[in-house]
PyMOL Python script that loads the backbone (N, CA, C, O; Angstrom):
from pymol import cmd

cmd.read_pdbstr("""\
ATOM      1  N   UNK A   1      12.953  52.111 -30.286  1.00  0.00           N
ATOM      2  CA  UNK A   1      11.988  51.031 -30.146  1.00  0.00           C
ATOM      3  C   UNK A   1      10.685  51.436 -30.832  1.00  0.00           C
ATOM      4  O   UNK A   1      10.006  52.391 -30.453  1.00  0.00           O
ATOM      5  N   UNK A   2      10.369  50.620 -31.901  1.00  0.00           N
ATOM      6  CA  UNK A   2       9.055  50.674 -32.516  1.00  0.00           C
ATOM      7  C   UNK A   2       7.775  50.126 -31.448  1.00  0.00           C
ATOM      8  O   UNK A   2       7.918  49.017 -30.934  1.00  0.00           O
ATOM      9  N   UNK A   3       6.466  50.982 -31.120  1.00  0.00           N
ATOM     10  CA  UNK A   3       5.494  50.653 -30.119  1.00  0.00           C
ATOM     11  C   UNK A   3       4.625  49.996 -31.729  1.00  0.00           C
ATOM     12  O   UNK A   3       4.627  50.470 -32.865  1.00  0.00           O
ATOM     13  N   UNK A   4       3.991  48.811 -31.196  1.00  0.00           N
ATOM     14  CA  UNK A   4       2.979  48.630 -31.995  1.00  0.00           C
ATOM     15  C   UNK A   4       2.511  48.436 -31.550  1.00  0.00           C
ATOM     16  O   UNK A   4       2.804  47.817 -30.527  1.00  0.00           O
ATOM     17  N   UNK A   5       0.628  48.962 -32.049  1.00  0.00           N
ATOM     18  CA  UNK A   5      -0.446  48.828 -31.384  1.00  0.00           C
ATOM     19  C   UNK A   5      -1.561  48.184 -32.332  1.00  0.00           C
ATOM     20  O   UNK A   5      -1.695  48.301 -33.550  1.00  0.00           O
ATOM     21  N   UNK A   6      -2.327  47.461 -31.394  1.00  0.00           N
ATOM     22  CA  UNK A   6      -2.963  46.257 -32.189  1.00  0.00           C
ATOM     23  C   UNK A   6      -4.292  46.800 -31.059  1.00  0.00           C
ATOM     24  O   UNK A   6      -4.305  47.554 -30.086  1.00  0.00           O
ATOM     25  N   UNK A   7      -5.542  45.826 -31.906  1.00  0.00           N
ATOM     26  CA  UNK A   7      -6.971  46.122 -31.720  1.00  0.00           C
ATOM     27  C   UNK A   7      -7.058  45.021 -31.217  1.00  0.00           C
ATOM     28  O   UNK A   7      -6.424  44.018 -31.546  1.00  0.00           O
ATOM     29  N   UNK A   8      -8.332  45.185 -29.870  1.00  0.00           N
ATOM     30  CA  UNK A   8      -8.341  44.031 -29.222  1.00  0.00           C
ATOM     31  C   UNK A   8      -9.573  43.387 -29.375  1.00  0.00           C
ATOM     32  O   UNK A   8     -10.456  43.852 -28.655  1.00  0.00           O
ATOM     33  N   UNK A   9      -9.845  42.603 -29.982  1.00  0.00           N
ATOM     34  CA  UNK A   9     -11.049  41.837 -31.201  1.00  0.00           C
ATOM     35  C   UNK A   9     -11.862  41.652 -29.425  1.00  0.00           C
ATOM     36  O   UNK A   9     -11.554  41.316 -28.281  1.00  0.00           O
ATOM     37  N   UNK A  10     -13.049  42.141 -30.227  1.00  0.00           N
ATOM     38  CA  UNK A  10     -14.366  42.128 -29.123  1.00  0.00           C
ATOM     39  C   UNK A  10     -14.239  42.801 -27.956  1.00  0.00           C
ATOM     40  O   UNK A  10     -15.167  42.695 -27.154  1.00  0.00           O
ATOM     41  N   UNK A  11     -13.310  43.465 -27.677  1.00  0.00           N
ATOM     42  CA  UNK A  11     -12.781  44.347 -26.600  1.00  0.00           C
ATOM     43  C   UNK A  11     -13.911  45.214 -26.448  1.00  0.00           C
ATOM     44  O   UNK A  11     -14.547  45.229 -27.502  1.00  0.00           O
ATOM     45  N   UNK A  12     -14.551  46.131 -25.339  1.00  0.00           N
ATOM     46  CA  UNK A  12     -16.106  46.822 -25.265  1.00  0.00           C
ATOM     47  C   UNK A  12     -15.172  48.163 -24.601  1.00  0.00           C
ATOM     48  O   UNK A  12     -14.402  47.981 -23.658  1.00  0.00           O
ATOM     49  N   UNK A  13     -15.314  49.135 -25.066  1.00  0.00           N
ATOM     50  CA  UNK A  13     -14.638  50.538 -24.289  1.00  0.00           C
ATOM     51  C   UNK A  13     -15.684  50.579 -23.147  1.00  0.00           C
ATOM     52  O   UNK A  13     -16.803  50.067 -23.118  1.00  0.00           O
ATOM     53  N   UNK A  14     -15.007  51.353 -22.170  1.00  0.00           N
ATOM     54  CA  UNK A  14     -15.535  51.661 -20.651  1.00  0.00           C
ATOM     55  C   UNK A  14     -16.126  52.765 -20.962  1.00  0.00           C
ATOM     56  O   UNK A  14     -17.230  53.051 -20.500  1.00  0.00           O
ATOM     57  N   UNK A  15     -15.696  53.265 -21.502  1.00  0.00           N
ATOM     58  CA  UNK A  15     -16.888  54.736 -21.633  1.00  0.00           C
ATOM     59  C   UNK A  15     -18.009  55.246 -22.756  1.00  0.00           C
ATOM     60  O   UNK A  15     -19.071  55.799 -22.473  1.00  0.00           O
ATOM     61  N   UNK A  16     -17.569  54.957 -23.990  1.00  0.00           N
ATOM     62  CA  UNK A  16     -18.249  55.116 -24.799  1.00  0.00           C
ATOM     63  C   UNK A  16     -19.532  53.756 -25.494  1.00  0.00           C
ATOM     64  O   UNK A  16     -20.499  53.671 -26.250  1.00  0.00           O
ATOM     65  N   UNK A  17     -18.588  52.834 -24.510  1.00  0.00           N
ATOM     66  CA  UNK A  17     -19.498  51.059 -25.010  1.00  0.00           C
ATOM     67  C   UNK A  17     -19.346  50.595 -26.808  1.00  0.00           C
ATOM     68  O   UNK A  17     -20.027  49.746 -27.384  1.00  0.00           O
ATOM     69  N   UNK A  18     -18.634  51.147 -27.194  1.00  0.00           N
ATOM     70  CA  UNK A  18     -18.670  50.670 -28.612  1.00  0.00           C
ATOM     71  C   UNK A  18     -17.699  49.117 -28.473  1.00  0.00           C
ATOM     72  O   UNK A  18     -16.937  48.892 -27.533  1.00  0.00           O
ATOM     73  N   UNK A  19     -17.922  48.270 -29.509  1.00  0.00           N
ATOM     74  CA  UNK A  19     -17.230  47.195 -29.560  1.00  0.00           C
ATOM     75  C   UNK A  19     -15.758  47.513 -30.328  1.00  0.00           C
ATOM     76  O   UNK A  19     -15.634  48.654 -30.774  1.00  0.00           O
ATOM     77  N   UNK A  20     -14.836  46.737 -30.476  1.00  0.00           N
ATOM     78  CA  UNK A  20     -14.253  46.908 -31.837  1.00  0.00           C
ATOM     79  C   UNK A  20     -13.239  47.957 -31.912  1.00  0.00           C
ATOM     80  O   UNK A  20     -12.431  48.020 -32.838  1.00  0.00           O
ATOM     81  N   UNK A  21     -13.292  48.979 -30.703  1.00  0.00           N
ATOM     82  CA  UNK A  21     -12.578  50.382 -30.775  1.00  0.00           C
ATOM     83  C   UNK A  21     -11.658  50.650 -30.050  1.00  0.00           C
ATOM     84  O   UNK A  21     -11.277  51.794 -29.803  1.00  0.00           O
ATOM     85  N   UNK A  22     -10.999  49.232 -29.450  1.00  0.00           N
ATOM     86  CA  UNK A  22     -10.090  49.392 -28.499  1.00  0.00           C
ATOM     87  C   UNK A  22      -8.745  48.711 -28.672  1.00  0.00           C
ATOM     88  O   UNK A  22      -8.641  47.493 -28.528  1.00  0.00           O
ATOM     89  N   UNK A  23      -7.936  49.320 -28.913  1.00  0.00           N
ATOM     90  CA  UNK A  23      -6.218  49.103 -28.899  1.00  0.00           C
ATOM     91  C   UNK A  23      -5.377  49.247 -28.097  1.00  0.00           C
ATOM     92  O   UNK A  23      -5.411  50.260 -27.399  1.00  0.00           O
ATOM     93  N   UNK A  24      -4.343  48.285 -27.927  1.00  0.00           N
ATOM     94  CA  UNK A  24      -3.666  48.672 -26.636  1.00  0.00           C
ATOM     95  C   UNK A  24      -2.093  48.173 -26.878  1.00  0.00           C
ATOM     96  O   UNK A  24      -1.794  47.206 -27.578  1.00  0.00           O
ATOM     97  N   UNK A  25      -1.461  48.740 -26.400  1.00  0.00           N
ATOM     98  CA  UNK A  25       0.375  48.656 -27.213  1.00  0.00           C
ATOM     99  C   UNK A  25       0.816  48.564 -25.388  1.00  0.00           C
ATOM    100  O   UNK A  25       0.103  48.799 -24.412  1.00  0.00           O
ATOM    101  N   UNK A  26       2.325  48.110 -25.466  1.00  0.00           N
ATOM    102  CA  UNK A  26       2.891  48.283 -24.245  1.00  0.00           C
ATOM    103  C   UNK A  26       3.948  49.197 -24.253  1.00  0.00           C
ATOM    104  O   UNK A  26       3.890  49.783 -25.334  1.00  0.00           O
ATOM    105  N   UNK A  27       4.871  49.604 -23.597  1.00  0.00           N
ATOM    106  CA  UNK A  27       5.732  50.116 -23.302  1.00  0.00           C
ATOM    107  C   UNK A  27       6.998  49.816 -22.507  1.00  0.00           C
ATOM    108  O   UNK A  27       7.091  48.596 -22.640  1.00  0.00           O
ATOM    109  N   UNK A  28       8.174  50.268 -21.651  1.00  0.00           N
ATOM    110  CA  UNK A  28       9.340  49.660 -20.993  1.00  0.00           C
ATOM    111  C   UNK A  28       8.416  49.567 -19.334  1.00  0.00           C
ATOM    112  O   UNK A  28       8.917  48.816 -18.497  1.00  0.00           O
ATOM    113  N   UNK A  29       7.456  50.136 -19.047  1.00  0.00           N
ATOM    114  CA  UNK A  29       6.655  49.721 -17.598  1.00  0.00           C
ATOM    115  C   UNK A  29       5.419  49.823 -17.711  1.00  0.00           C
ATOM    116  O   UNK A  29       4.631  49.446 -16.844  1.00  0.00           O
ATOM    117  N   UNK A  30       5.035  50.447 -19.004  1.00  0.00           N
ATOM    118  CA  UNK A  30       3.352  50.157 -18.554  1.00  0.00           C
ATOM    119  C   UNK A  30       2.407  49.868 -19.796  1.00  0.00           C
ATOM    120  O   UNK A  30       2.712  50.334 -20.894  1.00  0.00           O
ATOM    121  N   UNK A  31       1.131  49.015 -19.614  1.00  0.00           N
ATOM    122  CA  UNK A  31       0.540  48.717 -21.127  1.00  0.00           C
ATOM    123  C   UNK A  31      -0.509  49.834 -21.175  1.00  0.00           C
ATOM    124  O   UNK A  31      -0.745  50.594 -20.236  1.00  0.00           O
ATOM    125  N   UNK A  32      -1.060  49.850 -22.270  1.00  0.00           N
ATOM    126  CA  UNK A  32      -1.944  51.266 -22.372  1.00  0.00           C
ATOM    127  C   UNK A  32      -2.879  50.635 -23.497  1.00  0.00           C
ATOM    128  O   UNK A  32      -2.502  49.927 -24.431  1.00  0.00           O
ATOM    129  N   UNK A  33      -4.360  51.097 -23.171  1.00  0.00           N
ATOM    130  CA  UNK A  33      -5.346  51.097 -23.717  1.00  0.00           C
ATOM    131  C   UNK A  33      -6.079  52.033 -24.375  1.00  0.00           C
ATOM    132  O   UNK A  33      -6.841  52.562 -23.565  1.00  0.00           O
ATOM    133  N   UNK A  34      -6.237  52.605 -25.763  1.00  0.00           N
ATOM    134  CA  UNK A  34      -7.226  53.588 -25.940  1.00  0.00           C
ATOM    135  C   UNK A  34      -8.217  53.096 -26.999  1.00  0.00           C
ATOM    136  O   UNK A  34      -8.505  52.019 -27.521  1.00  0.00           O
ATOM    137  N   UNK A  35      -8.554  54.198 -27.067  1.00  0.00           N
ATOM    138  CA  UNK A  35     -10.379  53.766 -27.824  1.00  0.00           C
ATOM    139  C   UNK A  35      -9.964  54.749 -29.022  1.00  0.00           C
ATOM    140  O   UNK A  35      -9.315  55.789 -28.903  1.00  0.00           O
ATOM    141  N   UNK A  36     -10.482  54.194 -30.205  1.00  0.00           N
ATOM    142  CA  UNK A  36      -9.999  55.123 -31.408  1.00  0.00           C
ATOM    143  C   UNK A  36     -11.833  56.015 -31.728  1.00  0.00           C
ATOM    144  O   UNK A  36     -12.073  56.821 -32.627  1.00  0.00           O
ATOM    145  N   UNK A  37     -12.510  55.662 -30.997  1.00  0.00           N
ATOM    146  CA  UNK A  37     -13.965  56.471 -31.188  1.00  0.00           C
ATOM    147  C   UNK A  37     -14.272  57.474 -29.945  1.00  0.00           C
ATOM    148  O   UNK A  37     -15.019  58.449 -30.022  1.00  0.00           O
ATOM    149  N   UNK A  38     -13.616  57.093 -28.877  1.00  0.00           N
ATOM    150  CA  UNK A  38     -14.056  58.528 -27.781  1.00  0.00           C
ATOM    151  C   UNK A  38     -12.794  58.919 -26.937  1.00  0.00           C
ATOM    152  O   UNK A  38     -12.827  59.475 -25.840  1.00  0.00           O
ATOM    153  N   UNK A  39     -11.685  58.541 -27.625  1.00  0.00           N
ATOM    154  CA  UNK A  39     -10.677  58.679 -27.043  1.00  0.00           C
ATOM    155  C   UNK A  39      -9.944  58.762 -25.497  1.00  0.00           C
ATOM    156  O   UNK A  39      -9.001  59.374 -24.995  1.00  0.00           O
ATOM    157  N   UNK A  40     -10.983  57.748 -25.053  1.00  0.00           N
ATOM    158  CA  UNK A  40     -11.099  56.730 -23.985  1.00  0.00           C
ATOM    159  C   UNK A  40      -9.155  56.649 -23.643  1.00  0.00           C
ATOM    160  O   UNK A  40      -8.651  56.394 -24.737  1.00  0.00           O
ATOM    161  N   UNK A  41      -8.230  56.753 -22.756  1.00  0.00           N
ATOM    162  CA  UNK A  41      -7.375  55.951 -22.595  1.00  0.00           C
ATOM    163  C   UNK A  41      -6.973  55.742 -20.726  1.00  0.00           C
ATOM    164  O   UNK A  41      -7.290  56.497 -19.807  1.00  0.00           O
ATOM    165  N   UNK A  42      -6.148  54.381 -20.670  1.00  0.00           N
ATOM    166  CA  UNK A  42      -5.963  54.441 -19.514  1.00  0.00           C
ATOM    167  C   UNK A  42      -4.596  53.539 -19.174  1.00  0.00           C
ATOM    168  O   UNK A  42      -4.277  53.020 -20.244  1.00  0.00           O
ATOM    169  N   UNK A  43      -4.047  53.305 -18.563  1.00  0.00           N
ATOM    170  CA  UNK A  43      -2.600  52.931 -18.660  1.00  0.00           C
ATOM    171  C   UNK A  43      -2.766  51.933 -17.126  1.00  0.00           C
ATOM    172  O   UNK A  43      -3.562  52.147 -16.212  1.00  0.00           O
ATOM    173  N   UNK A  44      -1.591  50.656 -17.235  1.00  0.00           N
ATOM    174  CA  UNK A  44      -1.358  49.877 -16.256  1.00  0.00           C
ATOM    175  C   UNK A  44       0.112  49.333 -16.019  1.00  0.00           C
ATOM    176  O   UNK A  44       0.789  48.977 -16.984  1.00  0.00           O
ATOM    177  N   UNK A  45       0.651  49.266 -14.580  1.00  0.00           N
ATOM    178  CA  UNK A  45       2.005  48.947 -14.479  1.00  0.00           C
ATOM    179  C   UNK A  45       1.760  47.581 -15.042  1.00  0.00           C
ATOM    180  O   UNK A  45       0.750  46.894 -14.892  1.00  0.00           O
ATOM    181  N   UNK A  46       3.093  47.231 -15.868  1.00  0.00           N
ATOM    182  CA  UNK A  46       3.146  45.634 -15.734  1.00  0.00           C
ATOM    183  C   UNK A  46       3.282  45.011 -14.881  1.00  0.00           C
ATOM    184  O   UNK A  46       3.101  43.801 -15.017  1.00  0.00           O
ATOM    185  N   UNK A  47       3.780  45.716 -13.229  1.00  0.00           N
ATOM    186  CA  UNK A  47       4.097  44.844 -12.467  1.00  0.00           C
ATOM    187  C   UNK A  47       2.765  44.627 -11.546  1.00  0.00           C
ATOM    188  O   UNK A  47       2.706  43.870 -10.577  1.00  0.00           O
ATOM    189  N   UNK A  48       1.296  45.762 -12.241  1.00  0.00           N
ATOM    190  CA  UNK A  48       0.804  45.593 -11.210  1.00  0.00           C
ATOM    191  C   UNK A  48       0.733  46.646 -10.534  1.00  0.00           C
ATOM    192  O   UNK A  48      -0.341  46.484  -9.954  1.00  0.00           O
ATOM    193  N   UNK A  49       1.172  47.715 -10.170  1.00  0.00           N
ATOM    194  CA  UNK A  49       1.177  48.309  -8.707  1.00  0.00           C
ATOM    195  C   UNK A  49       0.116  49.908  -9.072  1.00  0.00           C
ATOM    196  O   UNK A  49      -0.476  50.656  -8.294  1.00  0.00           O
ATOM    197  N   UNK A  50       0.210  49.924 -10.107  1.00  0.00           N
ATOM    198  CA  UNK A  50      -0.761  51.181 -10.620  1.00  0.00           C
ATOM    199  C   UNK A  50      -2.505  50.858 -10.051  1.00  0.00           C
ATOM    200  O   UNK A  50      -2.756  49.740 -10.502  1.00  0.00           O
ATOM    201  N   UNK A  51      -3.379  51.220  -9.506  1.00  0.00           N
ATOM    202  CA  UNK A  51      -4.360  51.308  -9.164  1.00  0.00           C
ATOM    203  C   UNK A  51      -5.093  52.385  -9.809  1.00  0.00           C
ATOM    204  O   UNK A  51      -4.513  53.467  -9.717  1.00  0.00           O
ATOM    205  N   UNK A  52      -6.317  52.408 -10.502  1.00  0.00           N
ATOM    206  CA  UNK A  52      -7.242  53.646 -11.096  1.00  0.00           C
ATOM    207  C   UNK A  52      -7.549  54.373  -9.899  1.00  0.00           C
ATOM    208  O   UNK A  52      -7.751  54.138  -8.708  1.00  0.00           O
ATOM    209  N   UNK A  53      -7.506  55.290 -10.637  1.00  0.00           N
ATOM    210  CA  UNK A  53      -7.624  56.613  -9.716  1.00  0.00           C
ATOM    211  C   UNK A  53      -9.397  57.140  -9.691  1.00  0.00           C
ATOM    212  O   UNK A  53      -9.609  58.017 -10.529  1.00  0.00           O
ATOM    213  N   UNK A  54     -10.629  56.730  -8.875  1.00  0.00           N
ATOM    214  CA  UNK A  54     -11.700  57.188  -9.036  1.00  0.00           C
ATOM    215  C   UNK A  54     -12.253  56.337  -9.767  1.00  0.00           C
ATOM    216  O   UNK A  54     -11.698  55.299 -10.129  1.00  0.00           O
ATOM    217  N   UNK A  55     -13.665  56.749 -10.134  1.00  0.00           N
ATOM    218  CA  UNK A  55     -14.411  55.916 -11.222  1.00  0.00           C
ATOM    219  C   UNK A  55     -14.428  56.675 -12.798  1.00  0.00           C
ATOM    220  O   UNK A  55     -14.880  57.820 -12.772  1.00  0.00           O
ATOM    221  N   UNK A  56     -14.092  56.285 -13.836  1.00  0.00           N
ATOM    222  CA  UNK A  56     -13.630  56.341 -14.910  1.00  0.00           C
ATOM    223  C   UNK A  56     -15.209  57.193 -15.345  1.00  0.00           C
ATOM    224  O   UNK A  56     -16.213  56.625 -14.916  1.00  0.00           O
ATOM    225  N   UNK A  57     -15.453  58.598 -16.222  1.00  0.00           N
ATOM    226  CA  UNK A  57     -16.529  58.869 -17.393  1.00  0.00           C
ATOM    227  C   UNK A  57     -17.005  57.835 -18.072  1.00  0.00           C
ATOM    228  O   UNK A  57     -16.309  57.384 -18.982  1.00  0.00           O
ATOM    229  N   UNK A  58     -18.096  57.330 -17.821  1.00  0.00           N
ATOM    230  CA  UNK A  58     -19.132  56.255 -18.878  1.00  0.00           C
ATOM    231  C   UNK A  58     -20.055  56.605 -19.266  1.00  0.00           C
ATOM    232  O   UNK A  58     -20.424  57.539 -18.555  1.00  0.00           O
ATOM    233  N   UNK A  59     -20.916  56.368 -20.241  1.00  0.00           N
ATOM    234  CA  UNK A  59     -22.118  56.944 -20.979  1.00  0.00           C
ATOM    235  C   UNK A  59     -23.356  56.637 -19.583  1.00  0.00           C
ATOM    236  O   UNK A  59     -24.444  57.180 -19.391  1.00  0.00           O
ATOM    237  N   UNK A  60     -22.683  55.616 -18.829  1.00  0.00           N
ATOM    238  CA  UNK A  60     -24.234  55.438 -17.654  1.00  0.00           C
ATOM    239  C   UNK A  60     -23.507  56.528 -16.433  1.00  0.00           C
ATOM    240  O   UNK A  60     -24.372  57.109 -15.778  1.00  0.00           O
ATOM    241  N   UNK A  61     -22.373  56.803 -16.130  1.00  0.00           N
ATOM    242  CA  UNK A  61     -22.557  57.526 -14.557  1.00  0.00           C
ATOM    243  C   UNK A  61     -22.473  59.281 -14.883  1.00  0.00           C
ATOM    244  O   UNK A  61     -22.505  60.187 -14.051  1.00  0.00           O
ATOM    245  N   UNK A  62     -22.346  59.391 -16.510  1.00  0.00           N
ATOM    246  CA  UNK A  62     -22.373  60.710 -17.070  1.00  0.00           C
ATOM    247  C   UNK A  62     -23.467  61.611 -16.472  1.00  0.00           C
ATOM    248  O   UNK A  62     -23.188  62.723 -16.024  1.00  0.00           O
ATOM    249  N   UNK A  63     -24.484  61.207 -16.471  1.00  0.00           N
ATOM    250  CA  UNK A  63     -25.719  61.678 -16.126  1.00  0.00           C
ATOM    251  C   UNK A  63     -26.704  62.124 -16.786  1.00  0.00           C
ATOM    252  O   UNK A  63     -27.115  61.351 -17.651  1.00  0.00           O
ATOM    253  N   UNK A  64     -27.351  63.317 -16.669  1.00  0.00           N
ATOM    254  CA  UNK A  64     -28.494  63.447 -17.895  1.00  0.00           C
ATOM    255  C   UNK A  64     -29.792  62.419 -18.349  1.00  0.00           C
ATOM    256  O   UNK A  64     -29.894  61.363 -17.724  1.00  0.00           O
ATOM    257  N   UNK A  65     -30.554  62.651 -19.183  1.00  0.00           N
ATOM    258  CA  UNK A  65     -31.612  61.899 -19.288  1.00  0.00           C
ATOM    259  C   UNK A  65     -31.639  61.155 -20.318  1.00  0.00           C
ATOM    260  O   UNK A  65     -31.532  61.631 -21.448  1.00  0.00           O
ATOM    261  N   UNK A  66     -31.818  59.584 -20.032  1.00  0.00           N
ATOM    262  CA  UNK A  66     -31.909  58.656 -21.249  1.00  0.00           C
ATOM    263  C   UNK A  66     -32.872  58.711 -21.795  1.00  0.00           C
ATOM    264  O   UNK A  66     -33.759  59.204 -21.099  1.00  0.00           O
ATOM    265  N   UNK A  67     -33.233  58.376 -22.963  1.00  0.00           N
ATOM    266  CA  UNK A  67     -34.543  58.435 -23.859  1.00  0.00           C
ATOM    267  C   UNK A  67     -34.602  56.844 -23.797  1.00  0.00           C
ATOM    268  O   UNK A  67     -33.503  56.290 -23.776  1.00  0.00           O
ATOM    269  N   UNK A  68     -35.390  56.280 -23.776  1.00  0.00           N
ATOM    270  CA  UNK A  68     -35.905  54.971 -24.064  1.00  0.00           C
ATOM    271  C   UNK A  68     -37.363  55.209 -25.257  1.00  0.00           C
ATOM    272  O   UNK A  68     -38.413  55.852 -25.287  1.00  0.00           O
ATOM    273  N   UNK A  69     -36.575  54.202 -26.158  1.00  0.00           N
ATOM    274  CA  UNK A  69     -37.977  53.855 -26.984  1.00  0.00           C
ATOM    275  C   UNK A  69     -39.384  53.180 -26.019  1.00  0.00           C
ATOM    276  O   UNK A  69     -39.492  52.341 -25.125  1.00  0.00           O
ATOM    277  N   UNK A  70     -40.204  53.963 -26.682  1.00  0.00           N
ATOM    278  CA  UNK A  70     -41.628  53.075 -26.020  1.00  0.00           C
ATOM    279  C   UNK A  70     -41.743  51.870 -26.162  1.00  0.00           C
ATOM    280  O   UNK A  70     -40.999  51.276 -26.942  1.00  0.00           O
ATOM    281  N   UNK A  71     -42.604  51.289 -25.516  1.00  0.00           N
ATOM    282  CA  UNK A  71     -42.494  49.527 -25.835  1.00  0.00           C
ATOM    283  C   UNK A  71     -43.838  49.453 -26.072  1.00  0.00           C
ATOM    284  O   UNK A  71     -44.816  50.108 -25.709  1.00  0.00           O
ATOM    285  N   UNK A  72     -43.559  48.012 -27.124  1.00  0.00           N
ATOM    286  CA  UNK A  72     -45.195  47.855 -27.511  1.00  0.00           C
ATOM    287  C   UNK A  72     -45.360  46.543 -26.745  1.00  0.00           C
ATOM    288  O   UNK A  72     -44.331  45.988 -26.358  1.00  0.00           O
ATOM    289  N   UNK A  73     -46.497  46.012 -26.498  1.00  0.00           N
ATOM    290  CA  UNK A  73     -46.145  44.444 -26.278  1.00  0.00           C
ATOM    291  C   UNK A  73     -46.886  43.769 -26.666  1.00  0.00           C
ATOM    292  O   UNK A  73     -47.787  44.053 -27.454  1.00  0.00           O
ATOM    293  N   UNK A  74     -46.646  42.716 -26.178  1.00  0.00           N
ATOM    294  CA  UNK A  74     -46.893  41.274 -27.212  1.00  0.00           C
ATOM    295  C   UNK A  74     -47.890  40.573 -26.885  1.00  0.00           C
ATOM    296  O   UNK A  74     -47.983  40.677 -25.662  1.00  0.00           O
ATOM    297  N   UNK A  75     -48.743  39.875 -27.299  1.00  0.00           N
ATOM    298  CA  UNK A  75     -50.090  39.109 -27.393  1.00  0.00           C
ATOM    299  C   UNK A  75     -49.260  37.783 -28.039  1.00  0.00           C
ATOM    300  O   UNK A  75     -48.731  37.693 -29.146  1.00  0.00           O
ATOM    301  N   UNK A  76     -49.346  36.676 -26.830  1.00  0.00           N
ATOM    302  CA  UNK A  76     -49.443  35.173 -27.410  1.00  0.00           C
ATOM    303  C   UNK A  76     -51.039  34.498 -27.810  1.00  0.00           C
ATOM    304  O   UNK A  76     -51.937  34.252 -27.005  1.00  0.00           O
ATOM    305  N   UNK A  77     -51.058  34.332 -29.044  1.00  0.00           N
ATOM    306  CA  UNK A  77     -52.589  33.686 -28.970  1.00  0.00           C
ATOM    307  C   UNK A  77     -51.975  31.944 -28.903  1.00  0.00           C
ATOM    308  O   UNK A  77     -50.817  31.652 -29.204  1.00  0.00           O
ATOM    309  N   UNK A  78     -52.818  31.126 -28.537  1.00  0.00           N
ATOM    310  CA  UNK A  78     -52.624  29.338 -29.001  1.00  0.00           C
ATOM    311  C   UNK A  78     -52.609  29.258 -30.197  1.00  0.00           C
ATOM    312  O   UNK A  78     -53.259  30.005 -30.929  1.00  0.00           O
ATOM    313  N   UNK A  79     -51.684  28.116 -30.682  1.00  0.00           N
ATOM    314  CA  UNK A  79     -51.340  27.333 -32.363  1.00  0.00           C
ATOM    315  C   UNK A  79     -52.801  26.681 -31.721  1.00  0.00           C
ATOM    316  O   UNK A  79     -53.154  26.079 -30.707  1.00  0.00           O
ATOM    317  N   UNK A  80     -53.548  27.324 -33.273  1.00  0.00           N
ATOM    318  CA  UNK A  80     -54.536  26.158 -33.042  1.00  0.00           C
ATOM    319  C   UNK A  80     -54.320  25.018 -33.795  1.00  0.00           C
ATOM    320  O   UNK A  80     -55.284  24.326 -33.466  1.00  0.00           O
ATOM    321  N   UNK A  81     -53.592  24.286 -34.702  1.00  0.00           N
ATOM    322  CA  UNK A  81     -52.848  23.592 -34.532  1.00  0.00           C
ATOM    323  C   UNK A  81     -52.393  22.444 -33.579  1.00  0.00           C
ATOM    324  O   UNK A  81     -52.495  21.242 -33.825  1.00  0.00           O
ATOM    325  N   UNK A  82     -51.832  23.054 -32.360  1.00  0.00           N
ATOM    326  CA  UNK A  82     -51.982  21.728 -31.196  1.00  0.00           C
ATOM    327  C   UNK A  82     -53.116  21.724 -29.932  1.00  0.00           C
ATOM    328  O   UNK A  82     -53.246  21.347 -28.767  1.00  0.00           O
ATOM    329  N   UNK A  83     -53.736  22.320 -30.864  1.00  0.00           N
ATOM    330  CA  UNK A  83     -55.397  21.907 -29.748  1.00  0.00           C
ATOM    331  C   UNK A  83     -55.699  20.575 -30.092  1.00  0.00           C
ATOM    332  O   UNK A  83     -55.607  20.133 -31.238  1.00  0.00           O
ATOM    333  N   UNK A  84     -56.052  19.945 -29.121  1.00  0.00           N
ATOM    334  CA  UNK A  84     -56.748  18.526 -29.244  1.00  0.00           C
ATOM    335  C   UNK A  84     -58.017  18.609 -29.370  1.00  0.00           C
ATOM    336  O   UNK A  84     -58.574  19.620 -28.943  1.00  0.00           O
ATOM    337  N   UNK A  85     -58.648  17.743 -29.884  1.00  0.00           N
ATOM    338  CA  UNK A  85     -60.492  18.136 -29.978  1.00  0.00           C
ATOM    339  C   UNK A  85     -60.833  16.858 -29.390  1.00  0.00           C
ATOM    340  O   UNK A  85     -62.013  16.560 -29.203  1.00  0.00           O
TER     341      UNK A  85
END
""", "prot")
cmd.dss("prot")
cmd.show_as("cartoon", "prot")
cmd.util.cbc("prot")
cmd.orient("prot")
């Protein structure tokens, strides 16, 4: 039996968050998902009865310190334009 595996258009990986990077083929009991950028995979009965085991590695429950860009902010002045006189 030939497995073919196909990309799942707009699909978002659970761990790494990239778009675009996720494929998933089936098998004789179970379908399977991996990520071709963090090599993300995880597998499901077809019938159902498989349950994840724990909470899955993600870039947010990893831990460590995020960097956030600084923020600048914004000044609305009025269109003077729709001032009435």
């Amino acid at each position: 039996m030939t497995i073919v595996k196909r990309f799942i258009a707009g699909a978002v990986c659970p761990r790494c968050g990239e778009m675009d990077t996720l494929k998933m083929y089936r098998d004789d009991t179970h379908e399977h998902r991996e990520c071709v950028r963090c090599d993300f995979s995880d597998a499901m009965a077809l019938d159902g009865s498989d349950q994840p085991k724990g909470e899955i590695d993600t870039r947010v429950n990893r831990g460590g310190k995020v960097e956030l860009e600084p923020a600048q902010p914004l000044n609305f002045v009025p269109n003077p334009s729709n001032t009435k006189h």
